[in-house]
N, C-alpha and C positions, 0 to 999 in steps of 0.2 A: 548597166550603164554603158553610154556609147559614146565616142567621141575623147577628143586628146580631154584633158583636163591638168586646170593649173590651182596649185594651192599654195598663197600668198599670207605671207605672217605678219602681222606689225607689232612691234615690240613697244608698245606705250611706256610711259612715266608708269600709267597708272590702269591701265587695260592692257592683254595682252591678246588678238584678236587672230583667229584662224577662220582665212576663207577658202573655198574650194567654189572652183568657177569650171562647167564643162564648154568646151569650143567645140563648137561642130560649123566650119566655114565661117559666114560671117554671124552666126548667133551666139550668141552668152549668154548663160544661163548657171545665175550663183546657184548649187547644192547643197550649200552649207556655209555658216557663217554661226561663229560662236566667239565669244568676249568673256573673259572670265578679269580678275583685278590680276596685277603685274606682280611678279616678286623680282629680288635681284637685278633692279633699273630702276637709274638713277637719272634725272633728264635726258631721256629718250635714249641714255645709251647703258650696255650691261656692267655693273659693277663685281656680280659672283655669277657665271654661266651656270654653276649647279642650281641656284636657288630657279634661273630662270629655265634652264634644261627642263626641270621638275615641273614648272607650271605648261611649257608647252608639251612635254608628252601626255598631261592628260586631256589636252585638246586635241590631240593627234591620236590617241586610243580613242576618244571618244569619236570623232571622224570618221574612222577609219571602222569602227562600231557599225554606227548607221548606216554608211556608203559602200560598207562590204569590199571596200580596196585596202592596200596597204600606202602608205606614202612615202616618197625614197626620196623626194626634191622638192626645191621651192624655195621662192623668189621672198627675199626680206628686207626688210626698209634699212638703212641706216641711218644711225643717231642727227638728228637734226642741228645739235649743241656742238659749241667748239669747232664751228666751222667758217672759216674767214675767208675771203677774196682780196684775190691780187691782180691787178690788172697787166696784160701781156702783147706787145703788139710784135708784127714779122712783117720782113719784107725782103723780095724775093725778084731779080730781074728775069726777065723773059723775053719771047720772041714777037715784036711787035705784029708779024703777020699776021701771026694765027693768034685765036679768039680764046679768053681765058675758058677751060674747064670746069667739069664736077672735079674730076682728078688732080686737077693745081690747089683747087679748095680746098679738097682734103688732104694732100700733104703738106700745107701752110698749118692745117686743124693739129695733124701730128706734129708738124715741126712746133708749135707754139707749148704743148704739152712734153715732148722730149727735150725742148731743151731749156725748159724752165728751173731754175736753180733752189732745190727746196732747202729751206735753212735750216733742217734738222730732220736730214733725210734716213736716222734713225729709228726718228717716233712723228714723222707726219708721211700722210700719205693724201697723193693729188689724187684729190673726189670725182675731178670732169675739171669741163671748161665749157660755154657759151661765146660763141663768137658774134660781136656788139655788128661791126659793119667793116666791112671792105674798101679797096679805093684801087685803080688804076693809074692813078697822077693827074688824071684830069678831073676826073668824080669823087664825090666822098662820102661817107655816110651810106653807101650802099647796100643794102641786103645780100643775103647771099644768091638767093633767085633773080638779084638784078644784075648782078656781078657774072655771072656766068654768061659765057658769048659775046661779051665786051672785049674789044680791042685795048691793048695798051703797052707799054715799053717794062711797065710794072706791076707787080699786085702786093698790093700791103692790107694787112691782116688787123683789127684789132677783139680784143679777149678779156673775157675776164676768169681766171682758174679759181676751181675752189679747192681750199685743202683742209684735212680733218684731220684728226688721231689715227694712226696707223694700231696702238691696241683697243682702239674701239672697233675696228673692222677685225680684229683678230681675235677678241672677243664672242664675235658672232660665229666665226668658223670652230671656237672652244666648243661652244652651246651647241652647235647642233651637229657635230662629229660624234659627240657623246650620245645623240640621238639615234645615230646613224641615217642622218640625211643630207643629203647634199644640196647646200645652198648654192644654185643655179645664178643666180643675177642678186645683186644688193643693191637696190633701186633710193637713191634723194627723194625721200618722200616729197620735200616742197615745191618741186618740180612735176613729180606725176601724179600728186594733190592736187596743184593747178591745171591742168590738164584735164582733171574728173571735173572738177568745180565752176571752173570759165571760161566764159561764152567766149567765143572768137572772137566776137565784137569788141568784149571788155577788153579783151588780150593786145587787138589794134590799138583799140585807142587809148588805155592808159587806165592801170588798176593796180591797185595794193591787196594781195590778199592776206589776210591774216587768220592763222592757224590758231588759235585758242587751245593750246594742250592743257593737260596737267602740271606739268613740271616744267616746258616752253612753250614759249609764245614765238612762233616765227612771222616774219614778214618775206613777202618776195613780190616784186615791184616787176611789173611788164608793162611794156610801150610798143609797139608793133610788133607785137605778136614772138619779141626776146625777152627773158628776162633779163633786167636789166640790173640789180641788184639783191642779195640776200643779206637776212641778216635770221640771227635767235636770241631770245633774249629769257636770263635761266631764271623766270616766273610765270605762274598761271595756275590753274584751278586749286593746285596744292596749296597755292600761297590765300589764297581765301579760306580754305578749309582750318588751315595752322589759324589762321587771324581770329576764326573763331571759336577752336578751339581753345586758345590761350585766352581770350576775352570771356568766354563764358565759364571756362573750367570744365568742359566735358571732353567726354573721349573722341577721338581723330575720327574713327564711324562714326558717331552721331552725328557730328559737327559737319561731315559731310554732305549725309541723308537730309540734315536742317539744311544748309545751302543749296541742293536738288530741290527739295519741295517750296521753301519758303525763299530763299536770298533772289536778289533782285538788286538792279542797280538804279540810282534816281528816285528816293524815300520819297520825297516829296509829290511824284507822281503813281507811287502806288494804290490809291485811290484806299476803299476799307482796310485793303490788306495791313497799311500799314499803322491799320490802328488795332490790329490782333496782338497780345501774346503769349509766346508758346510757355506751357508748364510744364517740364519736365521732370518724375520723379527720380529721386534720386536714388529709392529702392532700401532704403539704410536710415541710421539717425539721421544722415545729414540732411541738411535745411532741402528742399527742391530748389531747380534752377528755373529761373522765369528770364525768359529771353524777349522782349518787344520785336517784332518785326522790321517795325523801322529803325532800331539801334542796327540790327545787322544786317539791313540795306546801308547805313551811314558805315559799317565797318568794309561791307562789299566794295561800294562805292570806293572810300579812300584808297584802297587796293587798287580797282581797278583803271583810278585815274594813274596809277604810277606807270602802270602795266602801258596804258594807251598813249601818256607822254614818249614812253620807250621806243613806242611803234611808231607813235610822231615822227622823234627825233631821227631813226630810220629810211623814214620817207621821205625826210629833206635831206639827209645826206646821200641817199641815191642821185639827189639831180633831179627828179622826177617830177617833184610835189606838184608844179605847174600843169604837169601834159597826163593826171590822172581827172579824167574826160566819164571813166565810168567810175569814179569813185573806189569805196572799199567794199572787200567782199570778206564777212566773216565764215570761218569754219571750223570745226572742233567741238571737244562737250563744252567748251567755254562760253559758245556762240547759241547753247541754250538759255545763257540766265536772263532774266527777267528784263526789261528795256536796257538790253547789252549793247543792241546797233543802234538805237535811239543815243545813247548817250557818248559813244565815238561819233555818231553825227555831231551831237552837240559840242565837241570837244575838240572836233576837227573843221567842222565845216562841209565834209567830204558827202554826199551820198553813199550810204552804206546799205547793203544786205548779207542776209545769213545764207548761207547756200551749202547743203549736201553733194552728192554724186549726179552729175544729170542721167537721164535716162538711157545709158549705154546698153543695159543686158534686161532680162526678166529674170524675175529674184520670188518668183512664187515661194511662200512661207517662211520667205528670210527678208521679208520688206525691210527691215532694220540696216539692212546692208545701207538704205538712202539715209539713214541720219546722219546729222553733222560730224558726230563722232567715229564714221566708220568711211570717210571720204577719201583715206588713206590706204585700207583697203582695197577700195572699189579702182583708185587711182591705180595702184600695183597690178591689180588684176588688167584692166586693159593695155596696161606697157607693156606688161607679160605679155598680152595677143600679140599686140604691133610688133614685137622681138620675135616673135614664132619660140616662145620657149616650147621644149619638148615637153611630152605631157610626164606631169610629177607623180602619176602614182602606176602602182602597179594592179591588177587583177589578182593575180596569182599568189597567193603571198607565201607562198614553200619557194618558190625558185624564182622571184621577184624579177633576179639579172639576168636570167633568161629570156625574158623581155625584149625584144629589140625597139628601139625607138626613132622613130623615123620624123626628119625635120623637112618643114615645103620648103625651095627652091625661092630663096629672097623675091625673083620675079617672075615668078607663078601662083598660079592656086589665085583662089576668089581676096584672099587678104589683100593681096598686090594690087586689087583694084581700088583699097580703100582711101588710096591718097589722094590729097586735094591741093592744089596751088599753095594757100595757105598752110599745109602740112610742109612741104616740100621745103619752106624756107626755116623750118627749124633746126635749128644746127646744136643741140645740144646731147652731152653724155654725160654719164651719172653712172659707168660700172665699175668701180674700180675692177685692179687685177685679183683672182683670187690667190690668197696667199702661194697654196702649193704651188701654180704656178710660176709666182716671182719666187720663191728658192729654187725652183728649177734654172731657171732663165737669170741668176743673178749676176752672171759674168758676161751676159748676151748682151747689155744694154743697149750695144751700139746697133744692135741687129729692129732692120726695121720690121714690122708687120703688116703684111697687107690687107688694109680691110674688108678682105672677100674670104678670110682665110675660114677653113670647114670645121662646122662647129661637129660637136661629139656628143652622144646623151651624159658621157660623164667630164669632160672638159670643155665649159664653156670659151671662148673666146677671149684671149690676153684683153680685146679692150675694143669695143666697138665705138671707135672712133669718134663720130658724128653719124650725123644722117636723120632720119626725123626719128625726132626722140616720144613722138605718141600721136596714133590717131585717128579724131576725133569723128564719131559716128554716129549717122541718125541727125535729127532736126533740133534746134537748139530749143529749149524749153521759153515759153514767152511771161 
């Protein structure tokens, strides 16, 4: 095998998924992609690292099996749940002469994230920030690509910061220490989800995407090409499964394999189907269970209007609801069930579709990598190119650190050509710090960092800023 390679983890509710992507320039090419069920996660975040340690090492033996490497890193989603925004504005006088900066933007990007005041800077930790628009005194509403080379006496900043659980990310560094791998980058998955999932188009003019998980349901709302709002909401696939389990009295597998094959949302347009029902034996004296099809579409159903109200309410509290121009976009295993987007159309009004990974890499005999449910993956994997992570495994697997690893030059190498107008105005980050780092650095606070600063194969970067946070490559799918 030739070429860097990146192996990205997503830590599901209810799947726990290992991908291995090889980069060679600008080609991608998935090598492996395998899903097995989750242990030790509890809405997308880890509640016991051993239980979850144990199910990712034998993804990574098996891995590491087939591809004849060992794997020492790799890029991991962080918990989607328990994550709020706060909105943060700066403003900053300057020299009317000369023409605002990249460099004034970004120390507004820092200053709006150093000096935000967390209210329990013991057990939260700031996730990123996306910066909303700009202003000089005279314009407003600006972009950051618009804002740059404008004259003006001033620049004012507006933000919105996310913050999460600080032992939810330390969680993660519990889990795979125990592995012995080093977790490279910890990526928002609802951010570099969207990125795999929609179109440019959607992204201008105005889209809700929604994440369909197991255990959450997220929404993340974009209008020119920012997001503009997050939200998670702690229901989804699980809570259909429980509904019918307790409804019909059988076991959590069954009840879920029955929701895979038969459940459906909208009884009344499931045409034959929902004049079938299932007989299930019960193997024992007890009586068999007989389930109608349409009873457990009318259970799906009730479920999943609570679920879509939720997403509703979301979408009008963004501000947004008026200027989503491309409707919704669903994704997740949620976004398989039976007239799922049919009946959020009907429930919103909105246009809706289901959408997987678009066509970023060739994925020869891991086609699976494009379902709805692995969009999380596919998304990680390409943020990892656009970051230039260094490559996560090694050949050698006796002297592994021997290894040297060698990172391209931010503006060289064939990647550096891959930006687009449209990329350029993304101004979003989603790494936080990794722990050892901030106990190193806990008395430095006041110490700034420059965003140029030289990464290492074993110390990523206190925190890369801004700058474009994914992208997007090849022709949009029509």
């Amino acid at each position: 095998m030739e070429g860097r390679h990146i192996v990205a983890i997503d830590l599901g509710t209810s799947k726990t998924a290992l991908t291995v992507a090889e980069i060679n320039g600008d080609d991608v090419q998935i090598v492996y992609y395998r899903k097995v069920p989750s242990t030790g996660i509890r809405y997308s975040y880890i509640f016991s690292p051993k239980k979850t340690a144990d199910t990712v090492r034998l993804l990574v033996e098996d891995a590491e099996k087939e591809l004849k490497i060992k794997i020492r890193r790799a890029v991991v989603g962080m918990p989607k749940y328990s994550v709020r925004q706060e909105a943060k504005s700066g403003r900053v006088e300057r020299n009317l002469e000369e023409c605002i900066s990249e460099d004034e933007i970004n120390d507004m990007k820092r200053m709006a994230m150093d000096s935000y005041p967390l209210d329990h800077p013991e057990s939260e930790e700031l996730f990123g920030a996306v910066a909303q628009s700009f202003s000089n005194g005279d314009e407003i509403g600006l972009a950051e690509n618009d804002i740059i080379g404008v004259s003006g006496e001033i620049l004012e900043g507006n933000f919105k910061l996310f913050i999460g659980k600080k032992k939810n990310l330390r969680d993660i560094d519990i889990t795979f220490k125990g592995l012995g791998i080093d977790v490279v980058q910890k990526y928002f998955t609802a951010e570099t989800t969207a990125k795999a999932v929609l179109r440019n188009s959607e992204m201008e003019n105005g889209v809700a995407l929604v994440d369909l998980g197991a255990g959450v349901t997220s929404v993340s709302v974009y209008y020119r090409n920012i997001m503009r709002h997050y939200a998670a909401i702690p229901f989804g696939g699980n809570s259909l499964t429980s509904d019918i389990k307790t409804e019909s009295g059988i076991t959590e597998e069954l009840a879920e394999n029955i929701k895979k094959a038969f459940g459906g949302c909208m009884p009344d347009k499931l045409q034959n189907l929902s004049e079938k029902t299932l007989h299930i034996s019960s193997g024992s004296a007890e009586a068999n269970v007989q389930i109608p099809v349409k009873y457990l579409s009318e259970l799906i159903t009730a479920r999943m209007k609570e679920i879509i109200e939720a997403v509703l309410y979301e979408i009008q509290q963004s501000g947004f609801a008026d200027n989503l121009r491309s409707g919704i976009v669903i994704t997740g295993g949620g976004a398989k069930l039976l007239n799922c987007a049919n009946y959020i159309k009907e429930l919103s009004g909105y246009e809706v579709r289901t959408g997987g990974s678009r066509n970023f890499f060739s994925a020869a005999g891991y086609e699976n990598i494009y379902d709805y449910d692995a969009a999380i993956s596919a998304g990680m994997i390409m943020k990892a190119k656009a970051d230039r992570v260094p490559d996560c495994t090694a050949a050698d697997t006796e002297n592994p650190g021997d290894i040297p690893i060698e990172i391209e030059n931010a503006g060289t190498g064939p990647e550096a050509a891959e930006k687009t107008d449209a990329q350029d105005a993304e101004d979003t980050v989603f790494n936080p710090k990794p722990e050892q780092t901030k106990q190193k650095n806990k008395n430095e606070k006041g110490n700034k960092t420059n965003s140029k600063d030289k990464r290492t194969d074993s110390k990523p970067p206190i925190i890369q800023w801004f700058g474009t946070l994914f992208e997007s490559i090849g022709n949009e799918s029509v």
